[in-house]
C-alpha positions as CSV (number, residue, x, y, z in Angstrom):
1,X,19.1,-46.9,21.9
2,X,17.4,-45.9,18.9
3,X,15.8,-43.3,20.8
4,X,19.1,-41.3,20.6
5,X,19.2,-41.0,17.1
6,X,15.8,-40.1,16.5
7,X,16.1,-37.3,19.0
8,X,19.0,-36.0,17.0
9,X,17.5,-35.6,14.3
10,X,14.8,-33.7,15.7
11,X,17.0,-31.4,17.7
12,X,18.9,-30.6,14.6
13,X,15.5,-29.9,12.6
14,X,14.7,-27.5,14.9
15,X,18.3,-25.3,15.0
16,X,17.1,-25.3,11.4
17,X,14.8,-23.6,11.4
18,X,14.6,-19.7,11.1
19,X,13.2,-17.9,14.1
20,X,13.6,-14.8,13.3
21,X,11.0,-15.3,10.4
22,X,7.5,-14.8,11.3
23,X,3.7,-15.8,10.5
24,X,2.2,-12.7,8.5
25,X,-1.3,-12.9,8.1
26,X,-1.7,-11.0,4.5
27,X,-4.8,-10.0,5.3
28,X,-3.6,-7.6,7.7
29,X,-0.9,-6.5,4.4
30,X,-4.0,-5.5,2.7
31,X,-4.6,-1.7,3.2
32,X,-3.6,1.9,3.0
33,X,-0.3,2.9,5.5
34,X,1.1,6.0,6.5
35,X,4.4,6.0,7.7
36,X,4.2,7.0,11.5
37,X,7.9,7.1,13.0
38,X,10.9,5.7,12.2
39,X,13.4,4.4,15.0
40,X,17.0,3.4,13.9
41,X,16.3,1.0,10.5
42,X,12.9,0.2,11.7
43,X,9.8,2.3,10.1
44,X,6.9,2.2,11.8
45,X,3.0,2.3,9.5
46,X,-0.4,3.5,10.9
47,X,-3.3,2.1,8.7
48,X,-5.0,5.1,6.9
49,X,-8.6,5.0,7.3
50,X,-9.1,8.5,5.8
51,X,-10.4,7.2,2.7
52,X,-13.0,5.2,4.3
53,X,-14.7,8.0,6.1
54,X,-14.1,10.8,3.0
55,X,-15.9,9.0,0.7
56,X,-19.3,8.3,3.1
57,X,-19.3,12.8,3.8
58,X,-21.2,14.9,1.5
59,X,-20.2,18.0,0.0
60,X,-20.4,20.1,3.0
61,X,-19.2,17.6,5.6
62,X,-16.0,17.3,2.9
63,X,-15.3,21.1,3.0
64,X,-15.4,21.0,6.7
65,X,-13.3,17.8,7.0
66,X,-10.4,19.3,4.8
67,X,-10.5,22.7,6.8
68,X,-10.2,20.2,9.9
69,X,-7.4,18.5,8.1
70,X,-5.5,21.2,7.0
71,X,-5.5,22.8,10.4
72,X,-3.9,19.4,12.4
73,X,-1.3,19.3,9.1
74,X,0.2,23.2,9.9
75,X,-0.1,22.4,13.3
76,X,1.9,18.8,13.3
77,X,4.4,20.8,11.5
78,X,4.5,24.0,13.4
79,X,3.8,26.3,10.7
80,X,0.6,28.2,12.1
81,X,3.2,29.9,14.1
82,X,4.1,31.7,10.4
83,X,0.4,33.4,10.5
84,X,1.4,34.5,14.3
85,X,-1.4,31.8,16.1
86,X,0.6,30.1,19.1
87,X,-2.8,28.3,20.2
88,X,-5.4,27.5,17.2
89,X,-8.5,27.1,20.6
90,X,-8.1,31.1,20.5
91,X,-9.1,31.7,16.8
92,X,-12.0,32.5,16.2
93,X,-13.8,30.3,13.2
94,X,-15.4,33.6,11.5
95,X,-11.0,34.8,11.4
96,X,-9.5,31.4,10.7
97,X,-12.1,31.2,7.7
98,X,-10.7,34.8,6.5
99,X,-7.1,33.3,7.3
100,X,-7.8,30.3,5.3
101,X,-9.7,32.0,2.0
102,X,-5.9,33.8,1.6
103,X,-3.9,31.2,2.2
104,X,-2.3,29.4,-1.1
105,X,-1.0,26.7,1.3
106,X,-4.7,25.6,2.0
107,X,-6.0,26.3,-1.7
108,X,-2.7,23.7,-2.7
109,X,-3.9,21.2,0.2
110,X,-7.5,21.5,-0.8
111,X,-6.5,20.6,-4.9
112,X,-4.7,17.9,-3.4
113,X,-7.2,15.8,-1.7
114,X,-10.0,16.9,-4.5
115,X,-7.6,15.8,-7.2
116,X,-7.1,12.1,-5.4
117,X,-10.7,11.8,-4.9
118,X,-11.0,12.1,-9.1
119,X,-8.2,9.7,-9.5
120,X,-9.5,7.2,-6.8
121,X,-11.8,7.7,-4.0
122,X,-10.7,4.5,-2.1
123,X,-6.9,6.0,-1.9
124,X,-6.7,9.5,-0.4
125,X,-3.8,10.0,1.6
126,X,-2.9,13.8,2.2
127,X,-2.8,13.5,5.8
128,X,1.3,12.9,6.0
129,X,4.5,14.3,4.1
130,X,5.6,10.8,3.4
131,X,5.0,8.2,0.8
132,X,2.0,6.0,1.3
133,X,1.1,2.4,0.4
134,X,-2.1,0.5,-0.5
135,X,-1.3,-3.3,-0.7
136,X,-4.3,-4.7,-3.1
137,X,-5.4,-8.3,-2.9
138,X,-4.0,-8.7,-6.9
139,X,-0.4,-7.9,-5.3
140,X,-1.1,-4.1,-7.0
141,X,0.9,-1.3,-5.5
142,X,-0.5,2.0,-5.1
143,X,2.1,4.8,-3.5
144,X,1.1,8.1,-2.8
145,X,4.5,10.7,-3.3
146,X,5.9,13.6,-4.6
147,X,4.9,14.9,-7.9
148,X,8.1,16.1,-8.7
149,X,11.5,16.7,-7.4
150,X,10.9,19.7,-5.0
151,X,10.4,18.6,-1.4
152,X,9.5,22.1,-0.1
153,X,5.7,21.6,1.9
154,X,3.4,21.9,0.8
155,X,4.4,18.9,-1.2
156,X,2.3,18.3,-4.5
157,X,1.4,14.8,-4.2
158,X,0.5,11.8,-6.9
159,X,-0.6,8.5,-7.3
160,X,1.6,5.5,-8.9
161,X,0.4,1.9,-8.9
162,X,3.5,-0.6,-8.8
163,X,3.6,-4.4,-8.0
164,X,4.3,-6.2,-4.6
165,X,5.3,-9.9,-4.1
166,X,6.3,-12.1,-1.6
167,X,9.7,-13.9,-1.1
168,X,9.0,-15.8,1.2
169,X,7.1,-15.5,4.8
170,X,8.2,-11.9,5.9
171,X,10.1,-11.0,3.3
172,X,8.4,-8.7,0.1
173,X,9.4,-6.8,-3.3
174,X,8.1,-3.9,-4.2
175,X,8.3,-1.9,-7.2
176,X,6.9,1.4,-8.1
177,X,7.6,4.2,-10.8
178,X,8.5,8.0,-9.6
179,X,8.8,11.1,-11.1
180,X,12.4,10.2,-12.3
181,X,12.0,6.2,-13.0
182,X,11.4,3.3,-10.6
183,X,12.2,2.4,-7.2
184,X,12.4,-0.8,-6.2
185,X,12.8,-2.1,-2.7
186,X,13.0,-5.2,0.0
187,X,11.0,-5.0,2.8
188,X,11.3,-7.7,5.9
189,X,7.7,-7.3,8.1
190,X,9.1,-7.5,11.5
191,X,5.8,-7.1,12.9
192,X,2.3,-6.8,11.6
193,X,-1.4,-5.9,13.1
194,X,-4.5,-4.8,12.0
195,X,-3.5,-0.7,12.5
196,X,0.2,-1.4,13.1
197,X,3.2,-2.7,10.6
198,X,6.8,-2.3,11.2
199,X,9.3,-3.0,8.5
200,X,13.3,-2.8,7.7
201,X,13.9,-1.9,4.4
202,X,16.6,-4.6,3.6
203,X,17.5,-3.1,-0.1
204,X,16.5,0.0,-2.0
205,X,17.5,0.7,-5.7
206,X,16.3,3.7,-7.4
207,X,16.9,3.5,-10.9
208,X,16.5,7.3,-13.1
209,X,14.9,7.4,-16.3
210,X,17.2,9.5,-18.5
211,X,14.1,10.6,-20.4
212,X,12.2,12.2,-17.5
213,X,15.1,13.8,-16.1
């Protein structure tokens, strides 16, 4: 009979348990991530690897890489239609080179990428309008956002380093100045991969600085 009892009390350890939390392995955490899509309170992150192959290019390769760049970023957001090109396979490189010596859009996009590589070569991140994240091993925060208050694209873009932590399993803090104070925020991993991460931003506080507004 004392079986009963000790069976119990295992089946009430395990309805004690939380399910819904999950194993993260951190050292998938560590990394740069662009956000990718976002589907009801779910966001979904790519892992950036830009950085990794811009800093192994030499000058020329660089200059050619951006032009490559620049091109898939006005065509992910439709705006080569503005210069009248429907289908960039029918431009001629000699024409889109005279398209892109005029064009302020690519001058801004080129500063942009040349002025992270000054700040920090291991954290380039120009390749999406939306903030970007590199978790360090030292819980440091890096994001990648708007300069200023103007969301109009070209977006002028800078780096902030914050602070991460972990509540517990899935569950993280993060905290990170921008160009009007700090924003701090809760983030539960629901799932998490070497290229893939999907979180639910469980609480979001942004808190203005009176003296940079």
């Amino acid at each position: 009979m004392k079986i009963i009892p000790v069976l119990l009390t295992f089946l009430f350890a395990l309805t004690s348990i939380d399910i819904s939390s999950q194993i993260i392995d951190k050292d998938h955490l560590y990394g740069i991530w662009v956000s990718e899509k976002k589907s009801n309170d779910t966001i979904f992150y790519k892992k950036n690897r830009l950085s990794d192959d811009y800093v192994k290019m030499d000058s020329l390769a660089k200059k050619k890489f951006i032009k490559t760049l620049f091109i898939d970023y006005m065509q992910s957001n439709g705006w080569l239609l503005l210069y009248g090109i429907k289908n960039i396979e029918e431009v001629s490189s000699d024409s889109l080179d005279v398209l892109l010596s005029k064009s302020r859009s690519f001058d801004l996009f080129n500063q942009r990428i040349q002025k992270q590589e000054l700040n920090d070569p291991t954290f380039i991140s120009t390749i999406s309008d939306s903030p970007c994240f590199q978790f360090l091993e030292n819980e440091e925060l890096k994001v990648s956002q708007n300069c200023g208050w103007c969301g109009t694209p070209p977006i002028s873009y800078c780096q902030y380093t914050g602070k991460w932590s972990k509540q517990k399993n899935d569950i993280y803090d993060l905290s990170y100045p921008f160009w009007g104070g700090t924003i701090r925020e809760t983030w539960k991993i629901t799932s998490l991969s070497k290229e893939k991460m999907a979180i639910i931003r469980v609480n979001s506080n942004v808190i203005y600085d009176k003296k940079k507004r």
